[in-house]
N, C-alpha and C positions, 0 to 999 in steps of 0.2 A: 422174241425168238429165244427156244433154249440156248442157256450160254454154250453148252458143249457143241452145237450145230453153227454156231455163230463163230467158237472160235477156231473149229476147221477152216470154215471159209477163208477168215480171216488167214490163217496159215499157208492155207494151199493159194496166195494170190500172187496175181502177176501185175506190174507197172507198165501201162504205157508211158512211153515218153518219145518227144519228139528230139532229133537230130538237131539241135542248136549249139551254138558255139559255145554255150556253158553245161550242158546237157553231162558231160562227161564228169567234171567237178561236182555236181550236184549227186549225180552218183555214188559215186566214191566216197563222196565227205555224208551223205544220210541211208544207203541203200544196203542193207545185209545180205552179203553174199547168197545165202538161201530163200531171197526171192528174187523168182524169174522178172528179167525185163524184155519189155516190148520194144522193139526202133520202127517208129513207123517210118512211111516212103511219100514223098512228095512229089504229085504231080508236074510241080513246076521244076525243080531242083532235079529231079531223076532218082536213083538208085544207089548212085557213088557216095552221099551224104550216110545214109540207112548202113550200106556195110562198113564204110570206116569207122565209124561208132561203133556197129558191132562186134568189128574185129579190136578194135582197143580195149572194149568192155569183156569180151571173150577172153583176153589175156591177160584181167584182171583178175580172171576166175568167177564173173558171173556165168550165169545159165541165159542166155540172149537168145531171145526168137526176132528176129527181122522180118518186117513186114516187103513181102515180095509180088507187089502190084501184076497180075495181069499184064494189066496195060500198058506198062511201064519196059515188057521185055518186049522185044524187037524181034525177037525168032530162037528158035529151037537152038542154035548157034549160043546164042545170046542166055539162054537158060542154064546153057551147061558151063559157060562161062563161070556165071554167077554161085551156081552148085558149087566148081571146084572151089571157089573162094572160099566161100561158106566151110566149107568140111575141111579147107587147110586152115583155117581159123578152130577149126576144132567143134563148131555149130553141126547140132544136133537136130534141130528143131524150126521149122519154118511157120509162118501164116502167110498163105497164103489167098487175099481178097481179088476181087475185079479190077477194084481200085477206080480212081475217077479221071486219069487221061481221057482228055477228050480233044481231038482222036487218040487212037491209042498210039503207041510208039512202034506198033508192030503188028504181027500176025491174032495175037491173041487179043483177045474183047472180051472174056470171061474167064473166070479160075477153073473152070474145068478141062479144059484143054492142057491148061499149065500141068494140074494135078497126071494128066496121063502122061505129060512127059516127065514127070519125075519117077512115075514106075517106068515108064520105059528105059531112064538110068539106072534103073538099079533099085528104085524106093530109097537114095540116100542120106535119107533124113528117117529118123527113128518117131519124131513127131511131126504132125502136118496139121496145121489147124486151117478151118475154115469159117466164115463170117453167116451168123444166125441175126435174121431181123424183126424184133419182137414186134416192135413198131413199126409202121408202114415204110417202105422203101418209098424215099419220092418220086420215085423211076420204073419201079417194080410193084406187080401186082402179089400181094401175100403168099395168095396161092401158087406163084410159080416161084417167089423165094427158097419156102419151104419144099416144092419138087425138088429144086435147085440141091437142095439140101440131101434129098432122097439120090438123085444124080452122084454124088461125090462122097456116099458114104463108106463106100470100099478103098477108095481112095484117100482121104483124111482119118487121122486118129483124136480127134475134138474138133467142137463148134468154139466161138468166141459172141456170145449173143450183142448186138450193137445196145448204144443205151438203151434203158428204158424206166419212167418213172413212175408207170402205173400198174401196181401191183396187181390188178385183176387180167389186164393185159398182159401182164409176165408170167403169169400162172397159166391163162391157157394157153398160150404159145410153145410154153413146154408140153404142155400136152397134147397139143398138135404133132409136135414133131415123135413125139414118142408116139401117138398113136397110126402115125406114120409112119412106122417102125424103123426110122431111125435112132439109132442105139449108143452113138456116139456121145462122151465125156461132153458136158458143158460148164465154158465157166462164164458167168454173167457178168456182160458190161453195168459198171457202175460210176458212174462221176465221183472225184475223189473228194474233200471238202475246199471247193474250189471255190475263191471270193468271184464276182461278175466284176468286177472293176480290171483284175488283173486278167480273169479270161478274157477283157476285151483288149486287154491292151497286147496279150501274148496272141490274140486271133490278129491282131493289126500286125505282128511284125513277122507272121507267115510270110505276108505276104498280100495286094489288094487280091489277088488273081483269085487266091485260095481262101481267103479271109470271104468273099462275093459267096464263094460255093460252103464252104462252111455255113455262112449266118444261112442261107438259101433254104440247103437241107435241114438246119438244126435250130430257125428261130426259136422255137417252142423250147429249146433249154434255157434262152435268155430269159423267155419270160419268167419261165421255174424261179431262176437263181436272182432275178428282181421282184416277187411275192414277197408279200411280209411274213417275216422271221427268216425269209433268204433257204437255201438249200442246204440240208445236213444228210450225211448221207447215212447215218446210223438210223436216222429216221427213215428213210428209205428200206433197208433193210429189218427191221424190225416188223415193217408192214406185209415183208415180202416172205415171211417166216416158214409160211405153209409151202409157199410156190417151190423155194430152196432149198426146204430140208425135209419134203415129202422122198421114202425112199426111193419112188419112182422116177423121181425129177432125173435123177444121175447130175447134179451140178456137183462136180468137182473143184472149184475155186470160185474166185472175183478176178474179173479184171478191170482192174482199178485205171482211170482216164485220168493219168495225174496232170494232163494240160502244163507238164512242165514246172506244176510247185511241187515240187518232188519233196523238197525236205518235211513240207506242212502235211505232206499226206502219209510219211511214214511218221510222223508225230501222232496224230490222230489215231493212227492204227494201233501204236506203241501203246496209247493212252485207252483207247477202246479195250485192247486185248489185256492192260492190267485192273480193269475195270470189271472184264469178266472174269478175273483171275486166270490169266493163262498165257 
């Protein structure tokens, strides 16, 4: 990949991380204020875990996107609830997913319902991201993903594409959705340089409940990241060079699946981006 297309991405990327009781320290002690972080939302735990992070990380002066499950909210009540929190924390920026409540906590079973009640506040949020599926939903038929995706484009200001680690697959996915003529900002899901020993071990203390639905949906990254030579994610990208930084694509970031080693993945990054001098 040209380094100058490589080290945008690199710059314009955002950190998942999960809601754990050291999540907040790991931040602070490795996370440079000018990159966005993700709080994802768990089905088992609820919502309250997702904003108290986000509200402490928010008034550390990161840029915090919270992830705001669908299924997770209980009613039109319960949205706006959530909202005010968000915006008295000073949060700009949502993702909003379906999420995997099963059942749901509420009225809503899908993000687009959610999305229309947020223009009907007001459009409160300045950003509104939504979830693209390069690789098969294990639930979801492609082609109604990507409708899904046509459905919610006036409504969201970016995709967030879920992982994906085959580059022939992630190139025309983008160009489905563009030929689609969905227009929206994408920044692609990447796994960060995560060992399998500690993914398993940070998947076990999710939770069994979630840890079940996890390995369910996602066996096929374990096998990835037990292959010999194991998973490197600059390899990943390097193969993905066309799909990313065709000007067509419109990917504006990565978003990096730091599974919680957060120090090791802004290491990698730091060491990548002086590598391509930048």
């Amino acid at each position: 990949m040209a380094a100058t297309g490589l080290r945008e991405l690199l710059r314009g990327v955002r950190y998942e991380v999960l809601p754990a009781k050291a999540t907040e320290d790991k931040v602070l002690a490795h996370v440079p204020r000018d990159v966005v972080v993700t709080v994802t939302a768990s089905p088992v735990k609820g919502l309250k875990p997702t904003l108290d992070l986000t509200t402490r990380l928010a008034a550390h002066g990161y840029h915090v996107v919270p992830h705001v499950p669908a299924r997770l909210l209980r009613d039109d009540a319960h949205l706006k609830e959530v909202v005010d929190r968000l915006r008295e924390a000073g949060v700009d920026d949502v993702f909003v997913p379906a999420g995997d409540a099963d059942p749901p906590a509420g009225i809503y079973d899908g993000a687009l319902p959610v999305l229309r009640g947020l223009s009907e506040l007001g459009s409160p949020f300045a950003g509104v991201g939504v979830t693209g599926y390069p690789e098969s939903h294990p639930l979801i038929h492609d082609d109604v993903t990507i409708q899904a995706m046509w459905d919610k484009r006036e409504l969201a200001t970016y995709v967030v594409s879920n992982l994906c680690f085959d580059p022939r697959v992630l190139g025309e996915w983008i160009g489905r959705v563009r030929n689609r003529g969905v227009g929206l900002p994408v920044y692609v899901g990447v796994a960060g340089p995560v060992q399998r020993a500690k993914l398993l071990t940070m998947a076990t203390k999710i939770g069994v409940g979630e840890s079940t639905r996890f390995l369910a949906k996602h066996a096929s990254w374990f096998l990835r990241f037990a292959a010999p030579g194991g998973y490197a994610p600059e390899r990943l990208l390097a193969r993905t060079q066309e799909a990313l930084t065709a000007p067509s694509a419109g990917v504006a970031g990565l978003h990096l699946f730091t599974f919680n080693q957060i120090a090791e993945t802004e290491r990698w990054r730091r060491a990548l981006l002086d590598r391509l001098g930048g």
